[in-house]
DSSP file (Angstrom, degrees, kcal/mol; ACC not computed):
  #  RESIDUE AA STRUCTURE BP1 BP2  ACC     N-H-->O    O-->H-N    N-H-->O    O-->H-N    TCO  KAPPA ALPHA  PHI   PSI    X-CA   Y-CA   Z-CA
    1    1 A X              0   0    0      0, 0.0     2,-0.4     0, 0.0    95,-0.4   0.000 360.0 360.0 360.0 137.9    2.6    0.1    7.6
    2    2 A X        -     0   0    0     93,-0.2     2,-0.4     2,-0.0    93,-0.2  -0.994 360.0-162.7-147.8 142.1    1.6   -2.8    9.6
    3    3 A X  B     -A   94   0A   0     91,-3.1    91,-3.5    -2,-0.4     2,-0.3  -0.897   5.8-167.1-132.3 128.0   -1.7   -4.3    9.1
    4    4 A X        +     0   0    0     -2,-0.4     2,-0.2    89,-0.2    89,-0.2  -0.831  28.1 145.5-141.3  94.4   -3.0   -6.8   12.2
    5    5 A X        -     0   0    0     87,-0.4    87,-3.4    -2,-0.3     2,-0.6  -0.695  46.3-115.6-128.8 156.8   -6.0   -8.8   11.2
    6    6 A X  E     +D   91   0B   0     85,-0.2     2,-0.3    -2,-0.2    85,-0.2  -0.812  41.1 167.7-118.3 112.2   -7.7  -12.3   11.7
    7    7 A X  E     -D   90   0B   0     83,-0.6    83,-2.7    -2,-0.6     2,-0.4  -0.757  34.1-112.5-126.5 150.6   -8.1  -14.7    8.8
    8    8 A X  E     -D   89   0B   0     -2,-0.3     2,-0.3    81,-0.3    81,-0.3  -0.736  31.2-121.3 -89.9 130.6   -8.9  -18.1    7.6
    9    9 A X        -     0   0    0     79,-5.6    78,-3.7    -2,-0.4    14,-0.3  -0.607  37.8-177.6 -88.7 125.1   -6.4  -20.4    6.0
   10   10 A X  E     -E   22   0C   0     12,-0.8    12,-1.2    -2,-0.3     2,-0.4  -0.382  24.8-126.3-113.9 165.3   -7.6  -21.4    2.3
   11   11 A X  E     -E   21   0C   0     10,-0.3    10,-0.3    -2,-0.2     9,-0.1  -0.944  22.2-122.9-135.5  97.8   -6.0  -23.6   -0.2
   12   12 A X        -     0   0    0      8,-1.9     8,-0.2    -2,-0.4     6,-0.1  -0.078  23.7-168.8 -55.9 128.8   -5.2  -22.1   -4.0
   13   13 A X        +     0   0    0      1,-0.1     3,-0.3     6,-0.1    -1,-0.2   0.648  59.1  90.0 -96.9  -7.6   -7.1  -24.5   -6.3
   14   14 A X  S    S+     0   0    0      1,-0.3     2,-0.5     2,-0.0    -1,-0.1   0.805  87.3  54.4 -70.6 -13.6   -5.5  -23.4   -9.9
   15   15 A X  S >  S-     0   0    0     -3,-0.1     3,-1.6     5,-0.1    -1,-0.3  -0.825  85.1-146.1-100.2  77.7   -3.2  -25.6   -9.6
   16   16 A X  T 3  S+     0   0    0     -2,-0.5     3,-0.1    -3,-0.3    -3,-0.0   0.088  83.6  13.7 -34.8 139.0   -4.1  -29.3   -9.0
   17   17 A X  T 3  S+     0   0    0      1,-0.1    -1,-0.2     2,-0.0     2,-0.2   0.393 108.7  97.2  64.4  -4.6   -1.7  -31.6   -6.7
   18   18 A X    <   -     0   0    0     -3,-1.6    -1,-0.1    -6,-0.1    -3,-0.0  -0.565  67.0-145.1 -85.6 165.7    0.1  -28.4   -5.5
   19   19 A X        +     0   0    0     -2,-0.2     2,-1.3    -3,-0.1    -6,-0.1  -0.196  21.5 170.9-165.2  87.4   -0.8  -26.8   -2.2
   20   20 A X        -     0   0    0     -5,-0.3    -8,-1.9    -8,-0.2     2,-0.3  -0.534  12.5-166.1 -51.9 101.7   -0.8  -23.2   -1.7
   21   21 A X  E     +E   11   0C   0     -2,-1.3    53,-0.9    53,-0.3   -10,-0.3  -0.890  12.7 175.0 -93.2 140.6   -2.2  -22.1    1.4
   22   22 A X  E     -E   10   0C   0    -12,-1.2   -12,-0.8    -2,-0.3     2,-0.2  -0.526  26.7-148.5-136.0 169.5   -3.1  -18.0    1.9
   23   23 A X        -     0   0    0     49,-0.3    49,-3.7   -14,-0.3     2,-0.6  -0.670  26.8-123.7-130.8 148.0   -4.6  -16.4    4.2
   24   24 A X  B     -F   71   0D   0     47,-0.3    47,-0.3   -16,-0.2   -16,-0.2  -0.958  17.6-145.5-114.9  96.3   -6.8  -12.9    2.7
   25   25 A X        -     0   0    0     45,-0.8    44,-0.1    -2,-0.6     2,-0.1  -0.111  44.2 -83.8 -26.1 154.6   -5.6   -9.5    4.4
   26   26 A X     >  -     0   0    0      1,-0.1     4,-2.2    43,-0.0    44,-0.3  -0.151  34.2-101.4 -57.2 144.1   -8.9   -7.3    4.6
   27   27 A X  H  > S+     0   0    0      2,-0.1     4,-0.7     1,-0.1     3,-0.5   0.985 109.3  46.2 -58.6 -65.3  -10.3   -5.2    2.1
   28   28 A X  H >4 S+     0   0    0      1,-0.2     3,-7.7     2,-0.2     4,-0.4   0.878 114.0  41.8 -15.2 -80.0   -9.0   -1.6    3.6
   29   29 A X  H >> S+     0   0    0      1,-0.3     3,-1.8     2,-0.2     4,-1.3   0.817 101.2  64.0 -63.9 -17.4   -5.8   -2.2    4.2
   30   30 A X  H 3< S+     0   0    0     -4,-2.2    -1,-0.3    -3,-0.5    -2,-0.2   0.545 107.2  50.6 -90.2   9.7   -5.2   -4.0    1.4
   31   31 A X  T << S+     0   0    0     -3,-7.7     4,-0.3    -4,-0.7    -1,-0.3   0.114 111.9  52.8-114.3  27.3   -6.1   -0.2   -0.7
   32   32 A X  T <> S+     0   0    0     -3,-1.8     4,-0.8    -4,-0.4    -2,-0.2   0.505  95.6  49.4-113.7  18.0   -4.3    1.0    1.1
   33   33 A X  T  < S+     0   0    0     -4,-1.3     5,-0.3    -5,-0.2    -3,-0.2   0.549 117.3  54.3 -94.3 -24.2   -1.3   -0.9    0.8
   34   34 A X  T >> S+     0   0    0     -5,-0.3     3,-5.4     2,-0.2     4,-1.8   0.864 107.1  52.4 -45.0 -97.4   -2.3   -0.2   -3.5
   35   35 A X  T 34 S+     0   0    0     -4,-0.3     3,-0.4     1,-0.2    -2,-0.2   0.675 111.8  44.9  -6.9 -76.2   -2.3    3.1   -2.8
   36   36 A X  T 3< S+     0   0    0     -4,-0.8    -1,-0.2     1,-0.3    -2,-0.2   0.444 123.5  28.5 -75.7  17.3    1.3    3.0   -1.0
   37   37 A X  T X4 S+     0   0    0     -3,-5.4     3,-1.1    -4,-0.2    -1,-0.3   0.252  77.9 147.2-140.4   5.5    3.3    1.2   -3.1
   38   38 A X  T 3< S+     0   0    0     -4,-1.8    -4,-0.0    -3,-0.4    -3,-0.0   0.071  82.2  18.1 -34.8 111.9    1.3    2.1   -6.7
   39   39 A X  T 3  S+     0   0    0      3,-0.0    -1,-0.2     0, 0.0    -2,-0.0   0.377 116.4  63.2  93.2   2.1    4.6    1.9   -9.0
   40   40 A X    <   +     0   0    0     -3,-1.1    -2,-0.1     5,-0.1     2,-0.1  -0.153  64.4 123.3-146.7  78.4    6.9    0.3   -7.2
   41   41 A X        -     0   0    0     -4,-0.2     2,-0.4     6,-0.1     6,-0.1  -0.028  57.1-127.6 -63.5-178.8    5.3   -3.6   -6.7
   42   42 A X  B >>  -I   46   0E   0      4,-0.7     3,-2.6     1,-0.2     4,-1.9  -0.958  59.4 -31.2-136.1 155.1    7.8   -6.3   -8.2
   43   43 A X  T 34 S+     0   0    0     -2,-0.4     3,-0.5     2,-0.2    -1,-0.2   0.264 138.6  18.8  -8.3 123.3    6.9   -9.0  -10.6
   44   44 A X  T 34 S-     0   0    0      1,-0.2    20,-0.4     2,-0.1    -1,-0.2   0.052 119.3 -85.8 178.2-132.6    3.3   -9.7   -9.8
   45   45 A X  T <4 S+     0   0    0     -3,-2.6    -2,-0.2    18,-0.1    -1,-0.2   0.312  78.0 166.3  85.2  28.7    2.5   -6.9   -8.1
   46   46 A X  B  <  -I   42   0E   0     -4,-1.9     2,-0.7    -3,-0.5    -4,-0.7  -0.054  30.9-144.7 -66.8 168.7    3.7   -8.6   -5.6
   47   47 A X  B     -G   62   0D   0     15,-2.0    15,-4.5    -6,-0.1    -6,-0.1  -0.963  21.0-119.4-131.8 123.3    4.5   -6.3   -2.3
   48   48 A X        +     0   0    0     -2,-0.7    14,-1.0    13,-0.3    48,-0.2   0.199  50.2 178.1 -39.7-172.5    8.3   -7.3    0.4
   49   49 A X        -     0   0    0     46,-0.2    11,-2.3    12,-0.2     2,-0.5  -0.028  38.6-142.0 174.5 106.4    6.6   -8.1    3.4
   50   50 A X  E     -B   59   0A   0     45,-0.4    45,-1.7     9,-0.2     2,-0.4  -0.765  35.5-164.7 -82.2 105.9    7.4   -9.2    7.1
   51   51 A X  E     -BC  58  94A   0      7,-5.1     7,-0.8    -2,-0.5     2,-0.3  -0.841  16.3-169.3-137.7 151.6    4.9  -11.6    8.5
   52   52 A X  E     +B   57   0A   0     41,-1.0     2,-0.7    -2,-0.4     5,-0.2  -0.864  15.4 167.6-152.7 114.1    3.8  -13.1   11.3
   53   53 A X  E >  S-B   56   0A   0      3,-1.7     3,-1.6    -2,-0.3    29,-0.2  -0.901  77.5 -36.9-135.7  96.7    1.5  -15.9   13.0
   54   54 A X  T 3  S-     0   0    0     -2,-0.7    27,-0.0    37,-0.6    39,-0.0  -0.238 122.5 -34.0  73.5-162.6    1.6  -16.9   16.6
   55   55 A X  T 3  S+     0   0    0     -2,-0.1     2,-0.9     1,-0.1    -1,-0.2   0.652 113.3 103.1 -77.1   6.2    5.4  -16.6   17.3
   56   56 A X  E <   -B   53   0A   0     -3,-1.6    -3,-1.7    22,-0.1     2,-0.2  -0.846  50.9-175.8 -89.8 106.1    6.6  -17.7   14.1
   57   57 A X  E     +B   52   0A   0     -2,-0.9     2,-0.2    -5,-0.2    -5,-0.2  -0.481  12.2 168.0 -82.5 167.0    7.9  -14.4   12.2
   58   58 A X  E     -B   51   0A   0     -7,-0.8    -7,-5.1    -2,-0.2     2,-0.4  -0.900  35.5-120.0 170.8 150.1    9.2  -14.8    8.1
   59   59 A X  E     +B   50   0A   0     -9,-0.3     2,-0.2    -2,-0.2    -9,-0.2  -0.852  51.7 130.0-118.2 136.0   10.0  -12.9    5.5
   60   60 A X        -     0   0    0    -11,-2.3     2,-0.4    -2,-0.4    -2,-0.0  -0.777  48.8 -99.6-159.2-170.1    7.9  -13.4    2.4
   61   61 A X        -     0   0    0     -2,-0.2     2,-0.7    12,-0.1    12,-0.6  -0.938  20.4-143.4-128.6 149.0    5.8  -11.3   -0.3
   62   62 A X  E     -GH  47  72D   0    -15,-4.5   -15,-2.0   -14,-1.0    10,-0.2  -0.881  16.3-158.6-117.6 147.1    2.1  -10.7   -0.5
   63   63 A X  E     - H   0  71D   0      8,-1.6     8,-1.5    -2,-0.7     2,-0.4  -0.620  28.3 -96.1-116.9 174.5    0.4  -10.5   -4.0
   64   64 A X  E     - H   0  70D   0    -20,-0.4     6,-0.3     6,-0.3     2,-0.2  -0.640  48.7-133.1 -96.6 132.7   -3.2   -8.9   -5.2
   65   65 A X    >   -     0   0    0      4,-0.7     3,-1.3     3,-0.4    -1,-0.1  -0.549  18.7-109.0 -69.8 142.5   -5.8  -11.7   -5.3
   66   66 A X  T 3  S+     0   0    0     -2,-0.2     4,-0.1     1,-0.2    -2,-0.0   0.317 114.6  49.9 -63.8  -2.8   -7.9  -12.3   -7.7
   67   67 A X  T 3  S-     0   0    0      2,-0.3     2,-0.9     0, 0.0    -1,-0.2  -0.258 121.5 -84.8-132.4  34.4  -11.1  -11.1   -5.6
   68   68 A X  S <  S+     0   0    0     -3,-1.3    -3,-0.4     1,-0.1   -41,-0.0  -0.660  96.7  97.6 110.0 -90.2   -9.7   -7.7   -4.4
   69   69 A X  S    S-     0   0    0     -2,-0.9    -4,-0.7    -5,-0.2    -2,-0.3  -0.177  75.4-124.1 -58.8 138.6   -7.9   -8.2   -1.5
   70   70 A X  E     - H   0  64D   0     -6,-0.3   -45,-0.8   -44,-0.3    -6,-0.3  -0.467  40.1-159.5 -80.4 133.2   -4.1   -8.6   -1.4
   71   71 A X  E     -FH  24  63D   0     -8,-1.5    -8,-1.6   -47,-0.3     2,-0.4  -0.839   9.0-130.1-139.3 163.4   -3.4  -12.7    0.5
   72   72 A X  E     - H   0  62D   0    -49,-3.7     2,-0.8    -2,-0.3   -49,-0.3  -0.835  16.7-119.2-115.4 126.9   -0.4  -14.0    2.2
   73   73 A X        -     0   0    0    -12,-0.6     2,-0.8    -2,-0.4   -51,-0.3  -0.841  19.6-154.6 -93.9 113.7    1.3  -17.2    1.6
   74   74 A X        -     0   0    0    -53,-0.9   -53,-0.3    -2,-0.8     2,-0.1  -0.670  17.0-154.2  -3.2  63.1    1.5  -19.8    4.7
   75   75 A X    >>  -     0   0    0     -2,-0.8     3,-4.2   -55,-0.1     4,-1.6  -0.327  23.6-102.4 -53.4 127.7    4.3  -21.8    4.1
   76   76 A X  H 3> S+     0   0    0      1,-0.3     4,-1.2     2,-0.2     5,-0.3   0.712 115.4  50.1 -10.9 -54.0    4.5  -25.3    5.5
   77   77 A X  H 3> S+     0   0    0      1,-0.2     4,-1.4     2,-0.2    -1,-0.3   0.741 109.8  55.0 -88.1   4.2    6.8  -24.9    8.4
   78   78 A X  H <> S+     0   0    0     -3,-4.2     4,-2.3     1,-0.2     5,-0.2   0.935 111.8  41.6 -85.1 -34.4    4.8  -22.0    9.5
   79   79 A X  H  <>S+     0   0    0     -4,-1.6     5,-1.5     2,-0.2     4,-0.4   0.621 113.4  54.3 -56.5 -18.3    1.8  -24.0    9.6
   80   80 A X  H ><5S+     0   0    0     -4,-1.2     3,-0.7    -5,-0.5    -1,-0.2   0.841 106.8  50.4 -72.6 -77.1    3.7  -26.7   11.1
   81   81 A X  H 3<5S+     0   0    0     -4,-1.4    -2,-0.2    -5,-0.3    -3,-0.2   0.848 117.9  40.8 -45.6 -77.8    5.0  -24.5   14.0
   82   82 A X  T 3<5S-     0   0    0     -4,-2.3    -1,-0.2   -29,-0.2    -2,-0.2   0.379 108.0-117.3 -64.1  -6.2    1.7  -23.3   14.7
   83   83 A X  T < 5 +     0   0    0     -3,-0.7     2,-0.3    -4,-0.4    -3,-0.2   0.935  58.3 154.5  69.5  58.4   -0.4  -26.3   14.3
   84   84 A X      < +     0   0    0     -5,-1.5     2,-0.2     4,-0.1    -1,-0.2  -0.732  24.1 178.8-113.2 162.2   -2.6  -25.2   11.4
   85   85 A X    >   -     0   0    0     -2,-0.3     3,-0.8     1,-0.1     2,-0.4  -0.679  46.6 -75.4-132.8-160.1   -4.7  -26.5    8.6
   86   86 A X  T 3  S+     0   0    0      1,-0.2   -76,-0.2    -2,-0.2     3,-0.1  -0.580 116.0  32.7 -87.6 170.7   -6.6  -25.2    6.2
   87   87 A X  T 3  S+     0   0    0    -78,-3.7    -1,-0.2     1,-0.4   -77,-0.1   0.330  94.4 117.3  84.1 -13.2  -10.3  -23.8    7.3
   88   88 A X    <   -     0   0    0     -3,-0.8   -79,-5.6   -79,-0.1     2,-0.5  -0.365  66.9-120.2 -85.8-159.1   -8.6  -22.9   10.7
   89   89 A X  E     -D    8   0B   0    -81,-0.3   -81,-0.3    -3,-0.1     2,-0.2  -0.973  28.8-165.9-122.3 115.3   -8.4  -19.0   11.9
   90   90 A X  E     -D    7   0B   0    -83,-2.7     2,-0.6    -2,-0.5   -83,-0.6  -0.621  25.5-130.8 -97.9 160.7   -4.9  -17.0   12.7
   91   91 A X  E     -D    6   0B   0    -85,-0.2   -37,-0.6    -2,-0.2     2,-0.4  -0.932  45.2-177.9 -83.1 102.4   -3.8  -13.8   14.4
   92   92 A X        -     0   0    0    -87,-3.4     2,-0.5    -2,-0.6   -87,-0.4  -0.882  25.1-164.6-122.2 178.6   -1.5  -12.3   11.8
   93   93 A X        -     0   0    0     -2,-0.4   -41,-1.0   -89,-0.2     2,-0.3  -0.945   6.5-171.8-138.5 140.9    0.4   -9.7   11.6
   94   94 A X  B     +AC   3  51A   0    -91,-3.5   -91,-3.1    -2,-0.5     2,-0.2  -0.889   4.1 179.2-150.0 132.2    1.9   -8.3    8.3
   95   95 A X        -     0   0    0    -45,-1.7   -45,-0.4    -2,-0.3   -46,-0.2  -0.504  20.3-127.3-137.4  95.5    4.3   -5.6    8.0
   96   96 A X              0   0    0    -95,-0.4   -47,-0.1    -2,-0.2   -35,-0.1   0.103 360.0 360.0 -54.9 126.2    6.1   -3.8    4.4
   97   97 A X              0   0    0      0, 0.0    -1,-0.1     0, 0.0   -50,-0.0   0.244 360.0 360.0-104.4 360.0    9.4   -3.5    3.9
């Protein structure tokens, strides 16, 4: 399944002085990525994942959000490579392995 959406880069607050940045997959696909892996997530529920933003591809996992949708972490050098911050808007691509 490969799920090709545009999203805004956010910054995880639960953790002061750290700094997670996500992007939020869509509500659909992300029941129906539940749906297709119901029983075998990892530690979690996190889901294998192949992902991809501008020409920078990486291999990473995406976990269930606390407000429904399933969100992708943005790691530094991809944000780097693509020249993003938080509050801008990507082309991604995500695809399970």
């Amino acid at each position: 399944m490969i799920v090709e959406f545009e999203a805004e880069l956010w910054q995880w607050d639960a953790r002061p002085g750290e700094s997670w940045i996500f992007v939020s997959l869509p509500e659909e696909p992300s029941e129906e990525i539940r749906e297709l892996t119901a029983g075998t997530r990892r530690g979690f529920g996190a889901v294998k994942v192949r992902a991809q933003i501008g020409a920078t591809i990486w291999k990473t996992s995406i976990f269930p959000g606390s407000d429904g949708p399933y969100v992708l972490p943005v790691k530094r050098a991809v944000r780097t490579a693509q020249r993003l911050e938080i509050g801008d808007r990507a082309n991604v691509s995500v695809e399970l392995i």
